[in-house]
PyMOL commands that place a pseudoatom at each C-alpha (Angstrom):
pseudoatom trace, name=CA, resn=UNK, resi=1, chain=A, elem=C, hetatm=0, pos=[0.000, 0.000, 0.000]
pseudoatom trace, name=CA, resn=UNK, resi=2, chain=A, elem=C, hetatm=0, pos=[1.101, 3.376, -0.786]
pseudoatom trace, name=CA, resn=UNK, resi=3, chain=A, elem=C, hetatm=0, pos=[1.589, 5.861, 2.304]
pseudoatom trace, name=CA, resn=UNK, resi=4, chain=A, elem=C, hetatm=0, pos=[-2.043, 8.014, 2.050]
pseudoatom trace, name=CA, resn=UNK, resi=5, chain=A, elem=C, hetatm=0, pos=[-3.583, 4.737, 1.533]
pseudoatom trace, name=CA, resn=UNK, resi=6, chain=A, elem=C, hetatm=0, pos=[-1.722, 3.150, 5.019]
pseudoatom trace, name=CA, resn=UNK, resi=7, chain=A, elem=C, hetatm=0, pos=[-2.866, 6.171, 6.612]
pseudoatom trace, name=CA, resn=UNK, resi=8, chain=A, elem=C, hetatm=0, pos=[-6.911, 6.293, 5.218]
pseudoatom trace, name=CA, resn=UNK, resi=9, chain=A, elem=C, hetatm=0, pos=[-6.882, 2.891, 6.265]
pseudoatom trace, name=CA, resn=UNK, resi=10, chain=A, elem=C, hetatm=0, pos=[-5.195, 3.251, 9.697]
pseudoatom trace, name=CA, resn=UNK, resi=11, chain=A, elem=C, hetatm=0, pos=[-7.678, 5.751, 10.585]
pseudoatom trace, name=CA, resn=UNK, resi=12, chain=A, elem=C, hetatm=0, pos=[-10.362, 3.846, 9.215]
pseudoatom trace, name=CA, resn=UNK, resi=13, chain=A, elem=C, hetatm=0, pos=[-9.154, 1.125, 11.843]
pseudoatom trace, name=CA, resn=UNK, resi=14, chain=A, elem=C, hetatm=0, pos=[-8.852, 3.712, 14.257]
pseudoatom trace, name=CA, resn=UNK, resi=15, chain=A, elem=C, hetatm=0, pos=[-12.880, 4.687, 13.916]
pseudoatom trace, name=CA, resn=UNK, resi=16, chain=A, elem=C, hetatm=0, pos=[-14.330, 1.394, 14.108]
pseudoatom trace, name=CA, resn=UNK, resi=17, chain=A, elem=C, hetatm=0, pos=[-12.191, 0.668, 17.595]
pseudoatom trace, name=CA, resn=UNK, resi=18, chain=A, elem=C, hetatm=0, pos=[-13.010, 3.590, 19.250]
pseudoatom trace, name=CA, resn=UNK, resi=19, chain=A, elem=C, hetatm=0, pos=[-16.599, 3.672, 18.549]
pseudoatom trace, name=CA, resn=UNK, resi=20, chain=A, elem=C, hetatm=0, pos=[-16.877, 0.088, 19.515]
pseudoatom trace, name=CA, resn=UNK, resi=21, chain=A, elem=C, hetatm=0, pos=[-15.100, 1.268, 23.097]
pseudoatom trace, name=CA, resn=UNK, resi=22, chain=A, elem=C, hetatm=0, pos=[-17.152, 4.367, 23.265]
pseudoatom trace, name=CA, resn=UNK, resi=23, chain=A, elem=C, hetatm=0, pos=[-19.822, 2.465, 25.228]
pseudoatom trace, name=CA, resn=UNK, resi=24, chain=A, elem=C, hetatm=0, pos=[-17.870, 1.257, 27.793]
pseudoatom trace, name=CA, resn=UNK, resi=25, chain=A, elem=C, hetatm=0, pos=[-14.973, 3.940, 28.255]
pseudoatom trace, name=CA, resn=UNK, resi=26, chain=A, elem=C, hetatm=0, pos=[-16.581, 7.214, 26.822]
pseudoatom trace, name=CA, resn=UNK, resi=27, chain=A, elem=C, hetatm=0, pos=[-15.873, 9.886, 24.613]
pseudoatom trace, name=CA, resn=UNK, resi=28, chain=A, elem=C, hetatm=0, pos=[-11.996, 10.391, 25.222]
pseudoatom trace, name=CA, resn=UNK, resi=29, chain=A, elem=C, hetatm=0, pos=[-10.694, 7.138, 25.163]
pseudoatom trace, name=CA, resn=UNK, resi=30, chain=A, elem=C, hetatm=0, pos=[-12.582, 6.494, 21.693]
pseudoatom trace, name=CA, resn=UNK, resi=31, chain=A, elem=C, hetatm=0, pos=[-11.013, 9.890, 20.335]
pseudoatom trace, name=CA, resn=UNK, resi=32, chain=A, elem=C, hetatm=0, pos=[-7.804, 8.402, 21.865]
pseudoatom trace, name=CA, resn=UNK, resi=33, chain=A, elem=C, hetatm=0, pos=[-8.095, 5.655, 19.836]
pseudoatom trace, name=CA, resn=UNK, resi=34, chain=A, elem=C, hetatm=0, pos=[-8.774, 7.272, 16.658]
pseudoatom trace, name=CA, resn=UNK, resi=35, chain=A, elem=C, hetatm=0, pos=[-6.413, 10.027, 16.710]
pseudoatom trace, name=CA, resn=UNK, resi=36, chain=A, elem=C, hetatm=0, pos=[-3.309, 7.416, 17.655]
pseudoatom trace, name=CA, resn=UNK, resi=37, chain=A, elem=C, hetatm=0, pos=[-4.053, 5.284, 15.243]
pseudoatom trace, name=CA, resn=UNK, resi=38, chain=A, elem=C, hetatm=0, pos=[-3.297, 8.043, 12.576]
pseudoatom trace, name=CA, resn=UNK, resi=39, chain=A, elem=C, hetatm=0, pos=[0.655, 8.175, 13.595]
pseudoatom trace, name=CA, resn=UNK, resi=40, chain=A, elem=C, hetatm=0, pos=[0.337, 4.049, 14.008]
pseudoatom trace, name=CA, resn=UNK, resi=41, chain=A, elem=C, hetatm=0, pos=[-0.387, 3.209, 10.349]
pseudoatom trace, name=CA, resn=UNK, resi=42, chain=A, elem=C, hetatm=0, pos=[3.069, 4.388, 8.792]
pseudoatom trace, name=CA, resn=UNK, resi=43, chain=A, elem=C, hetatm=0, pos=[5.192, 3.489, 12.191]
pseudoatom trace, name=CA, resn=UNK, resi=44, chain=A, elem=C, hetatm=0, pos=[6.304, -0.451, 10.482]
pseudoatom trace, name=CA, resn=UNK, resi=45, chain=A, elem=C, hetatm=0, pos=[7.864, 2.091, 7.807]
pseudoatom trace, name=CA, resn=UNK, resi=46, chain=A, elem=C, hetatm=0, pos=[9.414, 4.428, 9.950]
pseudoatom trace, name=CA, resn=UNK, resi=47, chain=A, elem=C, hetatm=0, pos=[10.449, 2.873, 12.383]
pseudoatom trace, name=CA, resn=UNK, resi=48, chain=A, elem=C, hetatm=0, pos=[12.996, 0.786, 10.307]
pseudoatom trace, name=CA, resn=UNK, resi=49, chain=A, elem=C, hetatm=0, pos=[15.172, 3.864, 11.125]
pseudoatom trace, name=CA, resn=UNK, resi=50, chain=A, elem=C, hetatm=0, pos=[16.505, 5.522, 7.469]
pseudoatom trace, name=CA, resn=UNK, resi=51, chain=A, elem=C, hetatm=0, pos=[19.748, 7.006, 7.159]
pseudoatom trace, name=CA, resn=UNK, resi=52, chain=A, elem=C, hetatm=0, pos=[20.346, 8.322, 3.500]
pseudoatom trace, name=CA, resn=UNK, resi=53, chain=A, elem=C, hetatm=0, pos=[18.696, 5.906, 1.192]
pseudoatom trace, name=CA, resn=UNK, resi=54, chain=A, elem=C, hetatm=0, pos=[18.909, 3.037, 3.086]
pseudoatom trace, name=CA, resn=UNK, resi=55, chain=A, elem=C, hetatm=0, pos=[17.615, 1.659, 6.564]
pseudoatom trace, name=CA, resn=UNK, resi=56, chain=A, elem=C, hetatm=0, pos=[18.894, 0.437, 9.509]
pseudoatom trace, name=CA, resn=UNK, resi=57, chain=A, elem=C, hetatm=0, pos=[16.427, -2.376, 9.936]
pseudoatom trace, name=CA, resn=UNK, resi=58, chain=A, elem=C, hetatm=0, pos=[15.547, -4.189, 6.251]
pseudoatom trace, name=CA, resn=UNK, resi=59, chain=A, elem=C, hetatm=0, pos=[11.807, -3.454, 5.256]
pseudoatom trace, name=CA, resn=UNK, resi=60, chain=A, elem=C, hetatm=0, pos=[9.085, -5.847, 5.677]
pseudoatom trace, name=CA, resn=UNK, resi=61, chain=A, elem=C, hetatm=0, pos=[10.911, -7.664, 8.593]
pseudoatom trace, name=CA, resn=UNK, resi=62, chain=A, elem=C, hetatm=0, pos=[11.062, -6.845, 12.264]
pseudoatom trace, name=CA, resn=UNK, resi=63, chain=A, elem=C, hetatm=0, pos=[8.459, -3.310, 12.433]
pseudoatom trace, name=CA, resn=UNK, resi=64, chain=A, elem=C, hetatm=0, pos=[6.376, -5.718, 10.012]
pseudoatom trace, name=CA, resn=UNK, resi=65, chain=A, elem=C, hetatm=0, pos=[5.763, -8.852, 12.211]
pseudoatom trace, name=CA, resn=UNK, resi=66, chain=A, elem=C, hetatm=0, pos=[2.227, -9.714, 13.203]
pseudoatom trace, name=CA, resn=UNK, resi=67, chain=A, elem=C, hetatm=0, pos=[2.995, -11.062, 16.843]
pseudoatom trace, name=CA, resn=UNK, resi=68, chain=A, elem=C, hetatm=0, pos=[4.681, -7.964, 18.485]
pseudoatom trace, name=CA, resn=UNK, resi=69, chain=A, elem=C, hetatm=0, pos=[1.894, -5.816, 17.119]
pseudoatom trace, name=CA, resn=UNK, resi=70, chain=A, elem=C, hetatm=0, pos=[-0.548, -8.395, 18.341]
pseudoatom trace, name=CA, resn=UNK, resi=71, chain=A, elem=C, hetatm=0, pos=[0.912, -8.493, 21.577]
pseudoatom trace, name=CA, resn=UNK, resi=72, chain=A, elem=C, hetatm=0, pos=[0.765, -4.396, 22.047]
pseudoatom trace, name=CA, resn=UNK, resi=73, chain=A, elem=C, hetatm=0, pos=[-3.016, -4.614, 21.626]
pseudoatom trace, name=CA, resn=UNK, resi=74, chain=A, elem=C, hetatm=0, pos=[-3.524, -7.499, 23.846]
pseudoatom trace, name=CA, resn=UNK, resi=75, chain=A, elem=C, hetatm=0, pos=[-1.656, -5.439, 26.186]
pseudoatom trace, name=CA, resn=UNK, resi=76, chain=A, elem=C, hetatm=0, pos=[-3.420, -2.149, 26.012]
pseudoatom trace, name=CA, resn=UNK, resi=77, chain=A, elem=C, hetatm=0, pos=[-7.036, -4.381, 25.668]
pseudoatom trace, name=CA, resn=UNK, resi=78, chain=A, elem=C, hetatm=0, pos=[-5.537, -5.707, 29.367]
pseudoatom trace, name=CA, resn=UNK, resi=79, chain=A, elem=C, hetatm=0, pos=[-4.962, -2.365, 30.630]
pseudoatom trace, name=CA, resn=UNK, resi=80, chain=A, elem=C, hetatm=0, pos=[-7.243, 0.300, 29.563]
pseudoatom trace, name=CA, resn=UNK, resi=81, chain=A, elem=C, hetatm=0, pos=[-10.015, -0.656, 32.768]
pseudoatom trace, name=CA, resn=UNK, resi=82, chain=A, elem=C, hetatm=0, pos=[-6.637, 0.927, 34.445]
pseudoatom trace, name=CA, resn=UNK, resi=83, chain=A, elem=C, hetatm=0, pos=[-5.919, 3.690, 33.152]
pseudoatom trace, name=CA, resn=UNK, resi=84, chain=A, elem=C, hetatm=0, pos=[-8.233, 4.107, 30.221]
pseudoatom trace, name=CA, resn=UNK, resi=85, chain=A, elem=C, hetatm=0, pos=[-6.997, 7.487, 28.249]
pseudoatom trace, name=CA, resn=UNK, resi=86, chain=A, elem=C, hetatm=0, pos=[-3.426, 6.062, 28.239]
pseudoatom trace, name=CA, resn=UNK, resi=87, chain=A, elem=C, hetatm=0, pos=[-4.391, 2.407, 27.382]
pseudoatom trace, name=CA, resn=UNK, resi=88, chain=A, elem=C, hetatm=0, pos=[-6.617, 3.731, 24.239]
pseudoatom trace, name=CA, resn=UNK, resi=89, chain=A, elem=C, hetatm=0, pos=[-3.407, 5.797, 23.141]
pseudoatom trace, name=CA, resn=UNK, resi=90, chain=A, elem=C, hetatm=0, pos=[-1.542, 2.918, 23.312]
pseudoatom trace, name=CA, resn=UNK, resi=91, chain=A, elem=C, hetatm=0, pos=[-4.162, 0.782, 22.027]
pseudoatom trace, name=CA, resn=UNK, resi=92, chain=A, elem=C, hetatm=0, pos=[-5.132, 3.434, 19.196]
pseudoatom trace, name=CA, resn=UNK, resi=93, chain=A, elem=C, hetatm=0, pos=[-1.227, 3.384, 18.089]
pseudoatom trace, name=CA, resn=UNK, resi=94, chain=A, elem=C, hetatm=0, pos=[-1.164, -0.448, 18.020]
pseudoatom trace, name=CA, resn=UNK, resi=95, chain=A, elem=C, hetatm=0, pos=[-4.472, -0.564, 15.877]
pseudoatom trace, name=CA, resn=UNK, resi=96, chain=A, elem=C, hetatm=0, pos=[-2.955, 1.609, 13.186]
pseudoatom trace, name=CA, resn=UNK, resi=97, chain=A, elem=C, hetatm=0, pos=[-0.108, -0.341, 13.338]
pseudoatom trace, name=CA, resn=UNK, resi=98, chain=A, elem=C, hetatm=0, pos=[-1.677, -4.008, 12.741]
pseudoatom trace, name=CA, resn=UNK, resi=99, chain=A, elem=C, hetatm=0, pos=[-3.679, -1.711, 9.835]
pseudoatom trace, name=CA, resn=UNK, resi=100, chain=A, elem=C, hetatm=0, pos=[-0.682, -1.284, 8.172]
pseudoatom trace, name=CA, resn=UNK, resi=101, chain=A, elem=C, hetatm=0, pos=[0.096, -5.269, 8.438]
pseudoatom trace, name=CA, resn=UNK, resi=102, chain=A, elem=C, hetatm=0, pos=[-2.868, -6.003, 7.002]
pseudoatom trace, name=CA, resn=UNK, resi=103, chain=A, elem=C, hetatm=0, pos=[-2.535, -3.438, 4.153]
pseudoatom trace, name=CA, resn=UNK, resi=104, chain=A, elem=C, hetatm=0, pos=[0.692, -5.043, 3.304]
pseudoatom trace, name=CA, resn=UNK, resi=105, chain=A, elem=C, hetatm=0, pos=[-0.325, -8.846, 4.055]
pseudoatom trace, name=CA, resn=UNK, resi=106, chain=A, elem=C, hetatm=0, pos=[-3.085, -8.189, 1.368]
pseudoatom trace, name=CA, resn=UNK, resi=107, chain=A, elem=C, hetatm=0, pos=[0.087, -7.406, -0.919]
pseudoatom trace, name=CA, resn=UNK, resi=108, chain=A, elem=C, hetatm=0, pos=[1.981, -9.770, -3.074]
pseudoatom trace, name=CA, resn=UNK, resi=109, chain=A, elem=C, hetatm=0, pos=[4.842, -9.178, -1.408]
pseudoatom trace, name=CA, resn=UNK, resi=110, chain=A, elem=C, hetatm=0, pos=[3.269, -10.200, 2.261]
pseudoatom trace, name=CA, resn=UNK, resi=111, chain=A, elem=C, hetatm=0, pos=[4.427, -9.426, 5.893]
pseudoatom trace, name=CA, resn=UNK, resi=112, chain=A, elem=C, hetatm=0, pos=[6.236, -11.779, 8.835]
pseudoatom trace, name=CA, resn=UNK, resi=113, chain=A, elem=C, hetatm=0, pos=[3.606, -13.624, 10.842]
pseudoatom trace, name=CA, resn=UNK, resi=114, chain=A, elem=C, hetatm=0, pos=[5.233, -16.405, 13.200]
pseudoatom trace, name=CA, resn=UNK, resi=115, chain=A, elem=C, hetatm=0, pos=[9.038, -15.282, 12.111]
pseudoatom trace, name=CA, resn=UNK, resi=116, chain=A, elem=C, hetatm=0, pos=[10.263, -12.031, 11.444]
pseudoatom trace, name=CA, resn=UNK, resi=117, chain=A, elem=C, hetatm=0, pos=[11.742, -13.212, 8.271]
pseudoatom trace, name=CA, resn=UNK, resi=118, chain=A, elem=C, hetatm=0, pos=[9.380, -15.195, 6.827]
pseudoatom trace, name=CA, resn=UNK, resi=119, chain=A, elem=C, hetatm=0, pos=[6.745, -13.500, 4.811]
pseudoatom trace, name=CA, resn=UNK, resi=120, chain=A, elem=C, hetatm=0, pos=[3.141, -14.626, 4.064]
pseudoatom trace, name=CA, resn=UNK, resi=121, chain=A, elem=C, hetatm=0, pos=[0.970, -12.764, 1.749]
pseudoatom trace, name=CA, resn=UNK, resi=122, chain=A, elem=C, hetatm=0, pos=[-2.615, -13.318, 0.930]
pseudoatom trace, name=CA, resn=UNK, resi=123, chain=A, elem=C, hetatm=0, pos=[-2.343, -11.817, -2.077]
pseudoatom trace, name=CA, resn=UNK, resi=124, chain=A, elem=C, hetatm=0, pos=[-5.616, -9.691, -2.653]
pseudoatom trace, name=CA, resn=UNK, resi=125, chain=A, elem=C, hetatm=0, pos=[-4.058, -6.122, -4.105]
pseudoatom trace, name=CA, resn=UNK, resi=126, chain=A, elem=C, hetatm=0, pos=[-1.343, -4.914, -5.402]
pseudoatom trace, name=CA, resn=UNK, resi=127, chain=A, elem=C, hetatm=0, pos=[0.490, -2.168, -3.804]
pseudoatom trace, name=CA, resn=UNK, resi=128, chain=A, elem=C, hetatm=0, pos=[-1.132, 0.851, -5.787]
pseudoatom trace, name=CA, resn=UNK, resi=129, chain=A, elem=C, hetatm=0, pos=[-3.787, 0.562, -8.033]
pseudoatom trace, name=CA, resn=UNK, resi=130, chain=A, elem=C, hetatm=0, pos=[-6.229, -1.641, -6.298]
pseudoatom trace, name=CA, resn=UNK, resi=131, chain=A, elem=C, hetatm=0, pos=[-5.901, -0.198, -2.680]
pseudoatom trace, name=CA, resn=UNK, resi=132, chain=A, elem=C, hetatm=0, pos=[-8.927, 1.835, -3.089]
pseudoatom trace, name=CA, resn=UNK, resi=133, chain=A, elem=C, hetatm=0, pos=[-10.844, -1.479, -2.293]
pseudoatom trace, name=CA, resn=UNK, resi=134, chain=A, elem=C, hetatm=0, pos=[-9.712, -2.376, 0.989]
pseudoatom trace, name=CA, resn=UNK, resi=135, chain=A, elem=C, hetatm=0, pos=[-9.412, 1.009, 2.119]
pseudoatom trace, name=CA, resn=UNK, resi=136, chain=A, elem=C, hetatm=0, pos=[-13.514, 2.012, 0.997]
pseudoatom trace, name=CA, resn=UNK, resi=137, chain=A, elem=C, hetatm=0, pos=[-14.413, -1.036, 3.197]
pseudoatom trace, name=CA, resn=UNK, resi=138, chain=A, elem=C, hetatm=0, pos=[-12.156, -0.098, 5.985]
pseudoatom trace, name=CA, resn=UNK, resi=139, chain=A, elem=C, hetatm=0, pos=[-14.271, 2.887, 5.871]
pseudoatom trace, name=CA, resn=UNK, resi=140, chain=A, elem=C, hetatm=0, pos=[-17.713, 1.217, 5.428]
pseudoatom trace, name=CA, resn=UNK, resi=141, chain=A, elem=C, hetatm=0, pos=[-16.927, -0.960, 8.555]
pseudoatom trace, name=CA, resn=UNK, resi=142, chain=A, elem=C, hetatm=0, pos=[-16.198, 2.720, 10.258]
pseudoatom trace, name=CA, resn=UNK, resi=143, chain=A, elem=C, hetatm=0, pos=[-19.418, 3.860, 9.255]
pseudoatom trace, name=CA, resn=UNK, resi=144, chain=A, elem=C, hetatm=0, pos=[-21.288, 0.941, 10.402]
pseudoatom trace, name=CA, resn=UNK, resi=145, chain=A, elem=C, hetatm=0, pos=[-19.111, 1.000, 13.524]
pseudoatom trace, name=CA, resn=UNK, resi=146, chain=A, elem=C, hetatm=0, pos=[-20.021, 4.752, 14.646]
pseudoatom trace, name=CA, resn=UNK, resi=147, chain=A, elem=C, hetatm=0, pos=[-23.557, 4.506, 14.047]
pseudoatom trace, name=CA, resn=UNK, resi=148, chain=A, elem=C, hetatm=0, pos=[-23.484, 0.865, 15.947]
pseudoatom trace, name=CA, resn=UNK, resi=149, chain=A, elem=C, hetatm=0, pos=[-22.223, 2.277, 18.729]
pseudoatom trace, name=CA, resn=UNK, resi=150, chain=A, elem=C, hetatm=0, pos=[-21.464, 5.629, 19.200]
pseudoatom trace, name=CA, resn=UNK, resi=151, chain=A, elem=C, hetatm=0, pos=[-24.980, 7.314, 17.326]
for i in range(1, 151): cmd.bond("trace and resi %d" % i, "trace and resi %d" % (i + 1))
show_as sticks, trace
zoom trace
């Protein structure tokens, strides 16, 4: 997926979480959610670490990996009862993150799922000109998932 379409989906992500939290944490912790998840949805890319042209970790290997990402959420699912603004930050981040997984999964080219340097791909899209797809029902899901829950 191409950056804007990493981030449209991110935030689509971002949407459906916090309105399906909105019921049981409120207002904030939704917005939480849905603003963090914004930043989340490029951080596999950048935080590979570039200096010049090239990167310090390869692309598509480490920041990619499913279960680290998985992990977060389960994590900030665990503690948001806690200390729910933080949590949903942290849970909001993670979201946009696994977004950006998926975008790429859905890619020929495929992301690390049980080892960081193995790559699986389900192969639905390309990386450019059929992104529109999965993105417009990222958004539809949003939809259904504010007026679900939140209206």
């Amino acid at each position: 997926m191409t950056g804007n379409a990493h981030r449209l989906f991110g935030l689509a992500f971002g949407v459906t979480a916090g309105a399906a939290i909105t019921p049981l944490y409120g207002g904030g912790p939704a917005l939480a959610v849905a603003a963090l998840a914004l930043p989340g949805s490029t951080a596999p890319d950048w935080m590979e670490i570039r200096v010049g042209p090239t990167t310090l970790i390869p692309h598509r290997t480490v920041t990619h990996w499913l279960l680290p990402w998985a992990g977060g959420a389960v994590a900030a699912w665990l503690w948001l009862a806690e200390t729910p603004l933080l949590a949903a930050a942290l849970l909001g981040f993670v979201i946009g993150g696994l977004s950006h997984i998926a975008g790429d999964a859905g890619t020929p080219s495929g992301v690390p799922v049980w080892h960081p340097a193995k790559r699986h791909s389900l192969n639905l899209w390309d990386g450019g000109t059929s992104e529109f797809w999965p993105v417009l029902a990222a958004w539809v899901l949003a939809a259904i998932s504010l007026r679900s829950f939140v209206l």
